[in-house]
C-alpha positions as CSV (number, residue, x, y, z in Angstrom):
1,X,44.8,-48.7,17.1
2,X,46.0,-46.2,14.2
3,X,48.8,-44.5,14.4
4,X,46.5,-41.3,14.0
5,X,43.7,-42.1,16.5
6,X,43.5,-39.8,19.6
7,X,41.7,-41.0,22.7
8,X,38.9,-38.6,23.3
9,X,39.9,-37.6,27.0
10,X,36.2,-36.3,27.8
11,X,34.7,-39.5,26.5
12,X,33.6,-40.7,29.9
13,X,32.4,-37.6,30.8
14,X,30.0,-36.7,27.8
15,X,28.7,-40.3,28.1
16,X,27.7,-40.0,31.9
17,X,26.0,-36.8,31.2
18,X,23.8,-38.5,28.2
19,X,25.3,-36.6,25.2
20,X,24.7,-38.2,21.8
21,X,27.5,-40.0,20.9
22,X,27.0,-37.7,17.3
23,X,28.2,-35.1,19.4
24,X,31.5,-36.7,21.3
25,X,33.5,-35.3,18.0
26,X,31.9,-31.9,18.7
27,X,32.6,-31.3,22.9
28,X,35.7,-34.5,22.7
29,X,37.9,-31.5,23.7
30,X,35.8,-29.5,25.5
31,X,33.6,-32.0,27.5
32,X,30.6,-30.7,29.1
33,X,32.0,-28.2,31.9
34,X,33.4,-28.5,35.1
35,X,29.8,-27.5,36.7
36,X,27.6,-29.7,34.9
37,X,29.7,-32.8,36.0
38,X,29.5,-30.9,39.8
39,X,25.8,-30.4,39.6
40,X,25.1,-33.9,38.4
41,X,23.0,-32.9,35.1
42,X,22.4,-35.5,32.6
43,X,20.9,-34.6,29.3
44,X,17.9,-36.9,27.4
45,X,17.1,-34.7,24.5
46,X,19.2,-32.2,22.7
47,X,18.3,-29.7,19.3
48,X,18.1,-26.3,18.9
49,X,14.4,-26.2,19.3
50,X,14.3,-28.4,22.4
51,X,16.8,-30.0,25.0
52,X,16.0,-31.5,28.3
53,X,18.1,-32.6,31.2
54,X,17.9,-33.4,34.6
55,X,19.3,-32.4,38.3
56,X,19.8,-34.1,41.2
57,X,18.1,-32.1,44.2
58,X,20.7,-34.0,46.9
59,X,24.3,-32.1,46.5
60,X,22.8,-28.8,45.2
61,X,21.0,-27.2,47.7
62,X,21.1,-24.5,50.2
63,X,21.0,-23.5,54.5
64,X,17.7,-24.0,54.8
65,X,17.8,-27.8,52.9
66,X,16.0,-27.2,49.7
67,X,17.5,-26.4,46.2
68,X,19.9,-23.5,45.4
69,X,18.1,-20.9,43.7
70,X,21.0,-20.8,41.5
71,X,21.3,-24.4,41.1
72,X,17.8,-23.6,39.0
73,X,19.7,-21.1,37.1
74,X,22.9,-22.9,36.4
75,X,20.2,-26.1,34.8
76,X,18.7,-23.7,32.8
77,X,21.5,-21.2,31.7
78,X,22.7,-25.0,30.6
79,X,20.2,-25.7,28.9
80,X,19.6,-22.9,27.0
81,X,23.4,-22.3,26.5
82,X,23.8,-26.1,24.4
83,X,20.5,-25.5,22.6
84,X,22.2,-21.9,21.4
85,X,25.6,-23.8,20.7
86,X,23.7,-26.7,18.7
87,X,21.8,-23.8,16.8
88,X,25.1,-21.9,15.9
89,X,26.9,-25.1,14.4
90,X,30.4,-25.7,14.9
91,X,31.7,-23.5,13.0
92,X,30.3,-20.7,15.4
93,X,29.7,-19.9,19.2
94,X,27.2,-18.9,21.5
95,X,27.6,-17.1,24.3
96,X,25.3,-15.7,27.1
97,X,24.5,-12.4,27.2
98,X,21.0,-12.4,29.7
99,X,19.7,-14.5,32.0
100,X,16.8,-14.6,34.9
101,X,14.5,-16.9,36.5
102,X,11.2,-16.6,38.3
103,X,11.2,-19.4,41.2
104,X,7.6,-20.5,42.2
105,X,8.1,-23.4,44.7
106,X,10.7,-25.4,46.1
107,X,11.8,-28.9,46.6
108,X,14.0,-30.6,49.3
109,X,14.7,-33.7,47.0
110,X,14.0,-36.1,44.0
111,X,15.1,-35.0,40.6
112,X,14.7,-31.6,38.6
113,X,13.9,-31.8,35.1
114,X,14.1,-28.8,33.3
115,X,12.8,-28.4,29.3
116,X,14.2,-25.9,27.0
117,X,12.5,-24.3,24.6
118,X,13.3,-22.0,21.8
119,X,12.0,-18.7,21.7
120,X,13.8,-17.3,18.9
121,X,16.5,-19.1,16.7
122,X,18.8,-16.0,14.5
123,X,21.6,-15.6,13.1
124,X,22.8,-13.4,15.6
125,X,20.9,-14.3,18.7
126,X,18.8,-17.4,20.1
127,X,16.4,-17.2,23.1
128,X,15.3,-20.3,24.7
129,X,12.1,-20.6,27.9
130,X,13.4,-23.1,30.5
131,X,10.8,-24.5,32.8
132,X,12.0,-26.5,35.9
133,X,9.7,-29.2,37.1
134,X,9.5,-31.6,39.8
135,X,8.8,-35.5,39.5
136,X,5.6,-34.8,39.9
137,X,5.5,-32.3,36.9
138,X,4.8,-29.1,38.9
139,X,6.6,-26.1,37.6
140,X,9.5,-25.1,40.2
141,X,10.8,-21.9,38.1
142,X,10.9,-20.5,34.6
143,X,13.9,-18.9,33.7
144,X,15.2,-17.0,30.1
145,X,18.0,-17.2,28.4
146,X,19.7,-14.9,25.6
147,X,22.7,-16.4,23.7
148,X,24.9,-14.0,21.1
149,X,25.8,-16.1,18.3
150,X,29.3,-14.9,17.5
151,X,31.9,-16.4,14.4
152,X,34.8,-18.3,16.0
153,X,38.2,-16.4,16.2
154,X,41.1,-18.6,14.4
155,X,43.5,-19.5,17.1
């Protein structure tokens, strides 16, 4: 070990949630979030035009047993939210300024997969479709997200 070398203190974190290990230098001292780790999502692809990740049903749902409506949103303001971030580089940040979702059927278990997809990649704002499906591939909600893409204030 250098005398220089830093541990990264999220590493274990951004590898259980699938994030390239390109990226670890990126999110080392951010990590993913408090509520990713809490909602279980994992990510399989990640770019501007198109990032995917999954949800665990079990842990996230509501009274009546099925999933949260806002666990939808939280996967998909996720989503859309790293795609923006990836988009704006690391030498600028994205940050939400709109989102909804449309939910069109439940599910009481299994896995969520939701697929984002850009709508429109700016310099100043990014808007990415999420749709939510089940294992079977049957859309569960759509949901839209705008991100502000904003310089970085110097510390």
């Amino acid at each position: 070990m250098t005398a220089n070398y830093t541990p990264n203190p999220f590493l274990a974190e951004l590898q259980a949630a699938g994030i390239p290990e390109d990226m670890h230098g990126w999110l080392g001292g951010f990590g993913v979030g408090a509520l990713v780790v809490r909602m279980g999502i994992r990510f399989l692809e990640m770019s501007p035009e198109r990032t995917v990740g999954t949800m665990p049903v079990e842990g996230n749902t509501q009274v009546a047993g099925i999933l949260h409506g806002g666990a939808h949103v939280v996967l998909a303001e996720t989503l859309g939210s790293f795609a923006a971030g990836i988009h704006a580089g690391r030498d600028r940040m994205a940050v939400g300024i709109e989102v909804g979702a449309t939910h069109h059927r439940s599910i009481a278990s299994g896995l969520v997969t939701g697929t984002c997809t850009a709508i429109h990649l700016g310099r100043t704002l990014a808007t990415h479709e999420i749709v939510m499906t089940d294992e079977q591939g049957r859309r569960l909600s759509t949901a839209r997200i705008t991100n502000m893409i904003l310089d970085q204030r110097s510390a």
